[in-house]
C-alpha positions as CSV (number, residue, x, y, z in Angstrom):
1,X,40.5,-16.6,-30.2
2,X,39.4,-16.1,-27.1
3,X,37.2,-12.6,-27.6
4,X,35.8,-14.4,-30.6
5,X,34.2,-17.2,-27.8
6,X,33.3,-15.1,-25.8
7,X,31.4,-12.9,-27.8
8,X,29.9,-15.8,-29.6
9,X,28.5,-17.4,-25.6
10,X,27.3,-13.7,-25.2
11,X,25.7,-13.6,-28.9
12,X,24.2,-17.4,-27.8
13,X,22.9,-16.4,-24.4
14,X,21.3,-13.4,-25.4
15,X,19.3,-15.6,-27.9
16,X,18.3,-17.6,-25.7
17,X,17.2,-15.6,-23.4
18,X,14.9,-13.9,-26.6
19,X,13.3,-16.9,-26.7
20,X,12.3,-17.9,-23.9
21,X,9.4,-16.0,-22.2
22,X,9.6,-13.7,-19.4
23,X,7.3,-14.2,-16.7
24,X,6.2,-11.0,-15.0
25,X,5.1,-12.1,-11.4
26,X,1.7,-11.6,-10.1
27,X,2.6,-9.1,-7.3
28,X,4.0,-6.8,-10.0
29,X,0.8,-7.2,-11.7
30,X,-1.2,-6.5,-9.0
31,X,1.0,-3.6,-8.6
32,X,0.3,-2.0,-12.0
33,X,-3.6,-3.0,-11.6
34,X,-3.6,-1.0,-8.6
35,X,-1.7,2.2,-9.8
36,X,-3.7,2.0,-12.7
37,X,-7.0,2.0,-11.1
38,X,-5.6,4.9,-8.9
39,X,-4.6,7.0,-11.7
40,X,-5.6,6.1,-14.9
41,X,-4.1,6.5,-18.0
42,X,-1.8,8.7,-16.3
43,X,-0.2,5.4,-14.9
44,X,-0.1,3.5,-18.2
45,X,0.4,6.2,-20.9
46,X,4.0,6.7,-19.1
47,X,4.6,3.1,-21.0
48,X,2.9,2.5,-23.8
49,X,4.1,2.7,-27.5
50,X,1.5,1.6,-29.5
51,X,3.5,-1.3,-30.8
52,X,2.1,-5.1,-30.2
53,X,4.0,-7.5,-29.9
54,X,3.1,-11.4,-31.1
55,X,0.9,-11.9,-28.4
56,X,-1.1,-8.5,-28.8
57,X,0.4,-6.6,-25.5
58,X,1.9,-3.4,-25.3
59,X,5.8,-3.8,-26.2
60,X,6.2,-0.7,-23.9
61,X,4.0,-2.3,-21.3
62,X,5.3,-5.3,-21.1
63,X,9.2,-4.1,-21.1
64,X,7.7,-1.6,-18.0
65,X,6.4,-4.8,-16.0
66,X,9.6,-6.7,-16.6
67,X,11.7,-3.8,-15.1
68,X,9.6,-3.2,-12.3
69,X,9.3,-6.9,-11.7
70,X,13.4,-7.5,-11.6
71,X,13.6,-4.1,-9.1
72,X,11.1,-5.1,-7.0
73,X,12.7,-8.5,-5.9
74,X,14.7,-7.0,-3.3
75,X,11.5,-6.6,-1.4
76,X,9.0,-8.7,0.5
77,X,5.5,-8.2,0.0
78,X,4.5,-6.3,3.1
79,X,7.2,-3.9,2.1
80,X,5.1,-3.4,-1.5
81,X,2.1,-3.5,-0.2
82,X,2.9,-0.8,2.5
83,X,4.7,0.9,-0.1
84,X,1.6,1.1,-2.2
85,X,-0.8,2.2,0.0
86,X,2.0,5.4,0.9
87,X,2.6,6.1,-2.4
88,X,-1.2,6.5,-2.9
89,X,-1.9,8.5,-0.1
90,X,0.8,11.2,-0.9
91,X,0.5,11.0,-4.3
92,X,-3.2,11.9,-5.3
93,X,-3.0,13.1,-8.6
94,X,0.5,11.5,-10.2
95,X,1.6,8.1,-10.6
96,X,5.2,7.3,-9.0
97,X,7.8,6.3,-11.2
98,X,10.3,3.7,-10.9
99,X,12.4,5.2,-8.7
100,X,10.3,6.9,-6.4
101,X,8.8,3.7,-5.9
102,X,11.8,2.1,-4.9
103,X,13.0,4.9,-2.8
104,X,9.7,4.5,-0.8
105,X,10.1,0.8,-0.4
106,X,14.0,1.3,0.6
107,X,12.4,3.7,3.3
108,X,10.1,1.2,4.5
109,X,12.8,-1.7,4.1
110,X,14.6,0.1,6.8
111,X,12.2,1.3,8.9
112,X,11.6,-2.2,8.7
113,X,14.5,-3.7,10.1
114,X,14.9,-0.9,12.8
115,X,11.5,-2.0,14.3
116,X,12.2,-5.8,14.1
117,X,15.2,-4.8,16.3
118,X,14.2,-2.8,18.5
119,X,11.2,-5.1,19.3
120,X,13.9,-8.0,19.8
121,X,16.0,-5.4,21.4
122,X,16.5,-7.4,25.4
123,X,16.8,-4.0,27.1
124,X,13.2,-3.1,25.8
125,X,11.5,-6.5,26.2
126,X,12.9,-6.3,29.7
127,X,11.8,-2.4,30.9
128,X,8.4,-3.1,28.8
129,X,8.1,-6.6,31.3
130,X,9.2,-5.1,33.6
131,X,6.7,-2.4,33.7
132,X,3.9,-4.3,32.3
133,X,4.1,-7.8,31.7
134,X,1.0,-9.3,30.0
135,X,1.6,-6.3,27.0
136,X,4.1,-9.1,25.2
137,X,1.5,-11.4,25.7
138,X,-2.0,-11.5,24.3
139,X,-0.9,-13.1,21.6
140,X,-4.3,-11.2,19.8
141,X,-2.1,-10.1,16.5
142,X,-1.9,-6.3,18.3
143,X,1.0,-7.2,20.6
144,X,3.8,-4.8,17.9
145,X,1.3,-2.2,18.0
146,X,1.4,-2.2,22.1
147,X,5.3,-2.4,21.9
148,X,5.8,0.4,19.6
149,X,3.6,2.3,21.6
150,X,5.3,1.5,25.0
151,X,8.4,2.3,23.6
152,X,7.2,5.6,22.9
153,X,6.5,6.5,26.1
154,X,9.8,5.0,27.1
155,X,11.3,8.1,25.2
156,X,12.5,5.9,22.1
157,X,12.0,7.7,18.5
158,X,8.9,6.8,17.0
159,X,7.2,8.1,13.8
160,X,3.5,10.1,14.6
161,X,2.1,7.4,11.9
162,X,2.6,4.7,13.9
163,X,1.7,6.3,16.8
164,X,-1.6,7.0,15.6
165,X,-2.0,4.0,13.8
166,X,-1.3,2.1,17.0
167,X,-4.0,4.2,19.3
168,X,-6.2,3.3,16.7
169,X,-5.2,-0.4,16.7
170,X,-5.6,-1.1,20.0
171,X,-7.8,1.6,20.9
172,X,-8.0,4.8,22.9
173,X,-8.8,3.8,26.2
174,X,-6.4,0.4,26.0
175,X,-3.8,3.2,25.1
176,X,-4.3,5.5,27.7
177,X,-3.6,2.7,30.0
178,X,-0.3,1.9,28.3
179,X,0.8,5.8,28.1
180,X,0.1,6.3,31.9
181,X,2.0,2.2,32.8
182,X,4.6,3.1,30.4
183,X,5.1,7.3,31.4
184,X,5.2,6.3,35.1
185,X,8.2,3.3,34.3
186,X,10.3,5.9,32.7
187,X,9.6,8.6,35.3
């Protein structure tokens, strides 16, 4: 008696849930705009069927932007929207699938989180006060840039994109200032 209620709450949820209509957020949208201005029909071709559904969309398309939607709510926006932008620049001439996409945001997730500690890291804040205290301070939206590139030339790991990205932030002669403060501290 009991596999027969159970089956039947399964059987009534999954009707339910038929009916009611799926909302694809607007980020994911956004997202699929974007690849699709990048690369075309390559992009969307990889989900359509041909098939409409009661609305007139794509079956195929619209099942694709639920999926990606529900995978992508693991990650904040900044994480997508960096995502995006990498995915474009090392992908030219094919669209990323599912899981490539993911696999990039996962990367970025974490690279993430390292940063946000290390920039909260005490031993840092204190040799990068320590060795020049009004970098934490402008308060001018720059002041990660000037920390990631401080703790480069404290000797701590740090990606050559964000390196170069952060000389071109803050500019070159603001960080040839910080590489000779920050060179000389460690030395």
């Amino acid at each position: 008696m009991k596999m027969h209620n159970i089956s039947n709450f399964t059987a009534q949820e999954i009707k339910a849930t038929a009916q009611q209509k799926l909302e694809v957020s607007a980020r994911t949208r956004k997202l699929f705009m974007i690849f699709h201005a990048s690369y075309g029909s390559l992009f969307t071709s990889k989900f359509s069927t041909g098939e409409l559904n009661s609305e007139g969309s794509d079956k195929g398309m619209r099942a694709a932007l639920l999926v990606w939607d529900r995978s992508l709510n693991n990650y904040e926006d900044d994480v997508i929207e960096k995502a995006t932008k990498k995915i474009q620049l090392e992908n030219l001439n094919y669209p990323p699938n599912l899981g490539h996409f993911i696999k990039k945001c996962e990367e970025l997730k974490i690279q993430k989180a390292n940063d946000d500690k290390a920039i909260k890291n005490p031993q840092i804040i204190k040799m990068i006060a320590c060795a020049a205290p009004k970098i934490t301070s402008r308060g001018d939206g720059l002041d990660n840039w000037r920390i990631k590139l401080a703790r480069f030339y404290l000797g701590h790991k740090t990606r050559a994109d964000d390196i170069r990205c952060a000389i071109k932030m803050i500019g070159e002669k603001e960080a040839s200032a910080i590489k000779k403060q920050f060179s000389a501290a460690q030395a």
